[in-house]
N, C-alpha and C positions, 0 to 999 in steps of 0.2 A: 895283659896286653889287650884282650878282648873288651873287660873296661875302660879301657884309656880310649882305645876307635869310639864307643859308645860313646861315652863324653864329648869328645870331640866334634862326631859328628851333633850329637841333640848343641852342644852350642853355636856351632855353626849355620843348621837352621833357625836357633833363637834370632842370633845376629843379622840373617838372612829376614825373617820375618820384620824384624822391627825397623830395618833402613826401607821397606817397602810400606808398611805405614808412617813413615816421617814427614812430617807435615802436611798431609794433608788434610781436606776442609771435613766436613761431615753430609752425609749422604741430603738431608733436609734442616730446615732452621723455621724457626717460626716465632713472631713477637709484634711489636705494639709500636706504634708510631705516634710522637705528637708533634702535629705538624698540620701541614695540610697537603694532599690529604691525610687524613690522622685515622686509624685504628690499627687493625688484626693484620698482618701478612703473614702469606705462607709461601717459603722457597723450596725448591728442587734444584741442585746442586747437578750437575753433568758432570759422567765418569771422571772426563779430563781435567777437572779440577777449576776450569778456566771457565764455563759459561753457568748460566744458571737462569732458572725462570719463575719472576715473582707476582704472585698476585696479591693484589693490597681491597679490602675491604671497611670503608669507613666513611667517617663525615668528611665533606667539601662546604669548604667558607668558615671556617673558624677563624684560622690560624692569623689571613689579612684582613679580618675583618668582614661585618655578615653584610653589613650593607657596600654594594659593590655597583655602579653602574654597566646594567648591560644593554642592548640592543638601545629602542627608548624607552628605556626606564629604571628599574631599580632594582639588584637582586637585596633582598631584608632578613635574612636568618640561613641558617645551615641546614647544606642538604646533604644528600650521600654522595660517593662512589665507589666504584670498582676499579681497577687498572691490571691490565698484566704488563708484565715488562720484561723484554731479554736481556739479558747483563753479561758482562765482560767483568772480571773479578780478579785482579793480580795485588801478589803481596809489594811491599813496598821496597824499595832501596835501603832507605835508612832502617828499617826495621821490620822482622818479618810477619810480627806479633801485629802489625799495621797496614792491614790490605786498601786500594783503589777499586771503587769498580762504579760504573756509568753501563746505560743503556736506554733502551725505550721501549713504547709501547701504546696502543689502544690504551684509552680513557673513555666513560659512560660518566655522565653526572647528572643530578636531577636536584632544583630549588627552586623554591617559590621566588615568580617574579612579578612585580609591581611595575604596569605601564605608568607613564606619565599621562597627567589629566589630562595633557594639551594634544596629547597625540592620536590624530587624526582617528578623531571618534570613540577611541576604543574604550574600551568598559572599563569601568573604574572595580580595583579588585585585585584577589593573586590568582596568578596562575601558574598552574607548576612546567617548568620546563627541563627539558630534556636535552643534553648535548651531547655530540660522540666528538672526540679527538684524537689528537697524539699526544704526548707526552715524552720527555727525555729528563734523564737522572744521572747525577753523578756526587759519589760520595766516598767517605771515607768510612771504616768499620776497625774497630781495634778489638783484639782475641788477648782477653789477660791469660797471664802465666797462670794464676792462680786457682783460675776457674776457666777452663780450657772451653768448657762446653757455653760461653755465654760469649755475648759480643755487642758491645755499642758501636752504634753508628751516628754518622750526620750528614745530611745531602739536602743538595738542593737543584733545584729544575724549574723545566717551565712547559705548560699545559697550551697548546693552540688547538683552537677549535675549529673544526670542519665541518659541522652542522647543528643545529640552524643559524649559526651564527660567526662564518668563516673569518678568520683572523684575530676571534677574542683570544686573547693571551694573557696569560695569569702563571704569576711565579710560585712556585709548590717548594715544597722542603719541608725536614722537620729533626727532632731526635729520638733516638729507640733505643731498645734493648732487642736482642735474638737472643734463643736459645733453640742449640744446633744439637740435634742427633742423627 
């Protein structure tokens, strides 16, 4: 009798333990974007499951292309950035293995930029500029069966600038792999 309570109860906690880890995401994830902006991001997932905060480290201007009109004149090759971003993360209707999530955030970026000759004197030449923004994201991310710890995504957004250069706007996205522990 004493074995059978024993049993009983150690399966009971098993079954207890494991509806308490059912589905949920992983504490951090970390991976690679090509896109723009395209490199390294590192996320931090929040207890509740539902928010989370990314910071993305890599080139700006690839993705549309290096030469880009800005202010009077030309941006001509790729430069960096940074971004952090809050995110809102839910899985999906059709499938649970299929999460949404969207959010925003501060943007830094920095490219050489080429004035035009005609513009009011200024020196023919690059120079590197600097701009700070916002930024907002929305995307898709699928978690295989198969590889539980890995996840592609695809997203896309758009970057508006608030200095030096208030209302440049520039469409962002890309696709990646994470891998979540």
């Amino acid at each position: 009798m004493k074995s059978l309570i024993i049993r009983i109860t150690l399966s009971f906690v098993l079954l207890l333990s494991s509806q308490l880890t059912y589905g949920q995401l992983k504490d951090w994830a970390a991976g690679f974007r090509i896109g723009e902006p395209g490199g390294f991001m590192a996320r931090k997932y929040s207890e509740n499951g539902v928010n989370a905060i990314e910071v993305n480290i890599g080139t700006y201007g690839g993705l549309w292309g290096t030469d880009r009109t800005y202010q009077d004149g030309t941006f001509r090759n790729i430069g960096y950035s940074v971004n952090v971003l809050y995110l809102w993360h839910h899985p999906t209707l059709v499938n649970a293995d299929l999460h949404t999530y969207y959010g925003f955030g501060p943007q830094i970026n920095s490219r050489d930029w080429y004035p035009n000759k005609t513009s009011n004197n200024q020196a023919d030449g690059r120079n590197r500029v600097s701009g700070m923004g916002a930024t907002a994201i929305g995307g898709l991310e699928y978690f295989p069966i198969d590889a539980p710890n890995l996840s592609f995504f695809s997203e896309i957004g758009f970057y508006a600038e608030i200095f030096p250069n208030p209302f440049f706007m520039n469409l962002q996205g890309g696709i990646g792999v994470r891998v979540n522990f």
